[in-house]
LUMKOLLO-242502 format. One record per residue (C-alpha): residue in three letters; residue number from 1; x, y, z. Coordinates in Angstrom, 1 decimal, padded with zeros to 4 digits. Example, Ala and Ser with C-alpha at 12.3 -4.5 7.8 and 13.67 -1.06 7.14 Angstrom:
// residues 2
pt rose ALA, rotor 1, X 012.3, Y -004.5, Z 007.8;
pt rose SER, rotor 2, X 013.7, Y -001.1, Z 007.1;
// end
This chain:
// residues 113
pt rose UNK, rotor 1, X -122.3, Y 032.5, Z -062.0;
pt rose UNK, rotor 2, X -118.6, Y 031.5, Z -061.5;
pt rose UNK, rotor 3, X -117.3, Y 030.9, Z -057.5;
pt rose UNK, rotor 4, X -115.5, Y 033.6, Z -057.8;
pt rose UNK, rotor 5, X -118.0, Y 036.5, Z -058.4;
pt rose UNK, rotor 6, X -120.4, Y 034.6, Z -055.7;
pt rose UNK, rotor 7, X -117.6, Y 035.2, Z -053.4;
pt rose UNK, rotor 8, X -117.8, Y 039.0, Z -054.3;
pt rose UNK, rotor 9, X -121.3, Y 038.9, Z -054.0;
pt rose UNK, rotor 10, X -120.7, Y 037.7, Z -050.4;
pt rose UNK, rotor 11, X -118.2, Y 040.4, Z -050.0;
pt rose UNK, rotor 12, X -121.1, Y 042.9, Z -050.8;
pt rose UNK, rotor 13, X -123.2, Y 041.4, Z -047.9;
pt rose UNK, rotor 14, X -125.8, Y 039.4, Z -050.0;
pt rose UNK, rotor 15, X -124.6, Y 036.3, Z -047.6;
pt rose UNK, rotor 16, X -123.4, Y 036.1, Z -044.3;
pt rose UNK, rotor 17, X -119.6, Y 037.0, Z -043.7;
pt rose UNK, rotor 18, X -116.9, Y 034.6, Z -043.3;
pt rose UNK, rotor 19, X -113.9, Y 035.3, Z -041.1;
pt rose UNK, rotor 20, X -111.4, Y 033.3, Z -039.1;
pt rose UNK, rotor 21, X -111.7, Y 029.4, Z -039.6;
pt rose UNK, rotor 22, X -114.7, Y 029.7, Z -041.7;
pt rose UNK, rotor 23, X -113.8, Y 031.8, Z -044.4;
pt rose UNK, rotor 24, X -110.7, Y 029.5, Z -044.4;
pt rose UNK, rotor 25, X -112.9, Y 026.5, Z -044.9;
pt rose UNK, rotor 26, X -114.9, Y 028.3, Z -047.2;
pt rose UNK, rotor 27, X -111.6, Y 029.3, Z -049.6;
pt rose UNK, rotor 28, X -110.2, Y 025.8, Z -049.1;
pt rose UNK, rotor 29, X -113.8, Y 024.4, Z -050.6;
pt rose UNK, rotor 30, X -114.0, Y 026.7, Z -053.1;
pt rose UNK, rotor 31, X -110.8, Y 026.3, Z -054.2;
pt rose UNK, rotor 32, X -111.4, Y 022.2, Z -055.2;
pt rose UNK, rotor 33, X -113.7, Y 023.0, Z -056.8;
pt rose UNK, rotor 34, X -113.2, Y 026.7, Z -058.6;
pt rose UNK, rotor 35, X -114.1, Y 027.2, Z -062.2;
pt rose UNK, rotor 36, X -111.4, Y 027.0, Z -064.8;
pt rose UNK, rotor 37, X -112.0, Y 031.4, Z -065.3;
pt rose UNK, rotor 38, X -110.3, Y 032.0, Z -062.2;
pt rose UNK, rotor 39, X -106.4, Y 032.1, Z -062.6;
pt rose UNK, rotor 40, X -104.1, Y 030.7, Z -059.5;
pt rose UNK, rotor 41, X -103.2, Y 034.9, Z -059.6;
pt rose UNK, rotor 42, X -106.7, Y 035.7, Z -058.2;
pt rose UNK, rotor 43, X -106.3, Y 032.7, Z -055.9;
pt rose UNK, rotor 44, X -103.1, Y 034.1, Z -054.9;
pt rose UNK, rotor 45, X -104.6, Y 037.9, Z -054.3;
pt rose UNK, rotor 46, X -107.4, Y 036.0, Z -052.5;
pt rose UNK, rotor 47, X -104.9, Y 034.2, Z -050.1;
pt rose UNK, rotor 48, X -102.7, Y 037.5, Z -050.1;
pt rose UNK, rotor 49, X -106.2, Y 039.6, Z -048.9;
pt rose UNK, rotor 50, X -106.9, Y 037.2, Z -046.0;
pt rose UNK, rotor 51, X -103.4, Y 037.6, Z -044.4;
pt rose UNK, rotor 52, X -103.8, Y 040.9, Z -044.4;
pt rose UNK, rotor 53, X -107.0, Y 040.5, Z -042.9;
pt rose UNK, rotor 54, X -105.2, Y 038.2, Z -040.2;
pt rose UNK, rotor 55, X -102.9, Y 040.6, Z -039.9;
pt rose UNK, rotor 56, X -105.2, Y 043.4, Z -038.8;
pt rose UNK, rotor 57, X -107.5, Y 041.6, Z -037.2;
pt rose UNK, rotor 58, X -104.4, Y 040.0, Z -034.5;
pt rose UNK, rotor 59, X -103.3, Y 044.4, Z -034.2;
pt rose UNK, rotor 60, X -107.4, Y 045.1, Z -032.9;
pt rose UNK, rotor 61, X -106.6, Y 042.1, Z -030.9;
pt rose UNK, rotor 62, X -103.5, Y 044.3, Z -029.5;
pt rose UNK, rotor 63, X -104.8, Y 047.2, Z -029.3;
pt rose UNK, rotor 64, X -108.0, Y 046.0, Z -027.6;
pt rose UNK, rotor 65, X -105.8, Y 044.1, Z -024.9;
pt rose UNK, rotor 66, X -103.9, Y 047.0, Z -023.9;
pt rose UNK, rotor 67, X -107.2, Y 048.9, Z -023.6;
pt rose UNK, rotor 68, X -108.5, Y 046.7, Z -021.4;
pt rose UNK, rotor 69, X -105.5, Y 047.2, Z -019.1;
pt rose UNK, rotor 70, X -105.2, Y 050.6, Z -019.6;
pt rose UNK, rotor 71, X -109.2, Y 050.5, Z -018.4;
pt rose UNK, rotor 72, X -108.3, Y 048.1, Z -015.4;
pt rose UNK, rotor 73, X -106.0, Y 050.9, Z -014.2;
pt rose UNK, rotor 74, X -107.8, Y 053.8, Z -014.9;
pt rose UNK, rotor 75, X -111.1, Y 052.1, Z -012.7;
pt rose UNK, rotor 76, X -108.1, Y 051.4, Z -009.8;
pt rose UNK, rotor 77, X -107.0, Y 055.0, Z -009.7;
pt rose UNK, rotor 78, X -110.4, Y 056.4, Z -009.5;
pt rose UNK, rotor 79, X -111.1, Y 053.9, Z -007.1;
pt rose UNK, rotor 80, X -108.4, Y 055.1, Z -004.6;
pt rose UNK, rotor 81, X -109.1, Y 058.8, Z -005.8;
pt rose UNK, rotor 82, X -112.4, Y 057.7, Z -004.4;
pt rose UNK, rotor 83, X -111.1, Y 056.9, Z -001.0;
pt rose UNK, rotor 84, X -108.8, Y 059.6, Z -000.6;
pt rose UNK, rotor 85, X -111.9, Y 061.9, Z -001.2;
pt rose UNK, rotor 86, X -114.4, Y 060.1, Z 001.5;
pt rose UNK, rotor 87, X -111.1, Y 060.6, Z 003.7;
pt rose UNK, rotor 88, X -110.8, Y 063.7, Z 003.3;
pt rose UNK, rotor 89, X -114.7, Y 064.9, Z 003.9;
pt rose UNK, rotor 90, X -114.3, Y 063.0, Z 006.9;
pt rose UNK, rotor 91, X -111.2, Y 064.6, Z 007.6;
pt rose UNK, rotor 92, X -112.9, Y 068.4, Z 007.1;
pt rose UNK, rotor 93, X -116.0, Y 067.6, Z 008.5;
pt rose UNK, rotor 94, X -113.9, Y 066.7, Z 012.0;
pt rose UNK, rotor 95, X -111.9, Y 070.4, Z 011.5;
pt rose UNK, rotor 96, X -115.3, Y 072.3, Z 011.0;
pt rose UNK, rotor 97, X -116.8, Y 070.3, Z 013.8;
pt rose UNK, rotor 98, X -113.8, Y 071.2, Z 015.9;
pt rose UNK, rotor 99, X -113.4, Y 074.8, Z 015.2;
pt rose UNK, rotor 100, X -117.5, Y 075.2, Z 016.0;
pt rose UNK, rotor 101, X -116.4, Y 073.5, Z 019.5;
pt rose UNK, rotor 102, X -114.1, Y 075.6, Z 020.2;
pt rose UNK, rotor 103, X -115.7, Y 078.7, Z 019.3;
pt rose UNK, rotor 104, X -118.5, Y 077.6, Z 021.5;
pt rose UNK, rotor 105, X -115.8, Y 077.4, Z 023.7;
pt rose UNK, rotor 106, X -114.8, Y 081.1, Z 023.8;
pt rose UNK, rotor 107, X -117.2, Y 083.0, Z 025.3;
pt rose UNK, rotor 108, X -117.5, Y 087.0, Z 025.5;
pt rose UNK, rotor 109, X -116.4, Y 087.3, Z 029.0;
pt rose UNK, rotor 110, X -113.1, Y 085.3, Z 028.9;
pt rose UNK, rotor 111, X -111.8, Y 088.2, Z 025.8;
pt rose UNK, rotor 112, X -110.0, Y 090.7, Z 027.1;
pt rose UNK, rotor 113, X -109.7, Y 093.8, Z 025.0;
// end
C-alpha cells in the first residue's frame, strides 16, 4: 500500500487522527519519504486541504471566544437580575407587612360612617 492511500485510510478512522503539529509532522515525514505514484499535485491538494483546515479550525477558535464572553455576560446579567429580584421580595414583603400593620391599626370604632 502506497503512503498515500494509508493516509486515506487514516482519514477513514482506521488510525488515530492527526491535527495541528502532528499531522504537520506526519505530512513532513511522509513526504521524504512518499512513493514515486504520488505527484507533487496531490502533495500540493494535501498542503492546500490542511490550510483550509487551519483556516476553520482558527474561525471555531473565534467563534468559541466570543461565546465565552457572550456567556461571561449573560451569567453577570442574571446575576444582578438575581439581586434586583431578592430586593425586591424584600421590598414587597416590607409593603405587605406594613399595610397588615396598619390595618391592625384601624379599628371599627375610629370609622365614622
Amino acid at each position: 500500500m502506497c503512503r498515500y492511500q494509508e493516509l486515506e485510510a487514516a482519514d477513514s478512522g482506521s488510525y488515530q487522527l492527526l491535527e495541528g503539529s502532528h499531522l504537520e509532522d506526519a505530512l513532513s515525514t511522509w513526504s521524504q519519504y512518499a512513493d514515486e505514484s504520488v505527484s507533487e499535485a496531490t502533495l500540493t491538494q494535501l498542503q492546500h486541504k490542511l490550510e483550509q483546515c487551519k483556516r476553520r479550525r482558527d474561525q471555531l477558535k473565534t467563534t468559541h471566544d466570543r461565546l465565552t464572553i457572550h456567556h461571561s455576560a449573560l451569567a453577570d446579567q442574571i446575576a444582578q437580575l438575581a439581586d434586583i429580584s431578592t430586593y425586591s421580595k424584600t421590598r414587597l414583603q416590607q409593603a405587605v407587612e406594613q399595610i397588615q400593620v396598619d390595618n391592625s391599626n384601624v379599628s371599627p370604632s375610629h370609622v365614622h360612617c
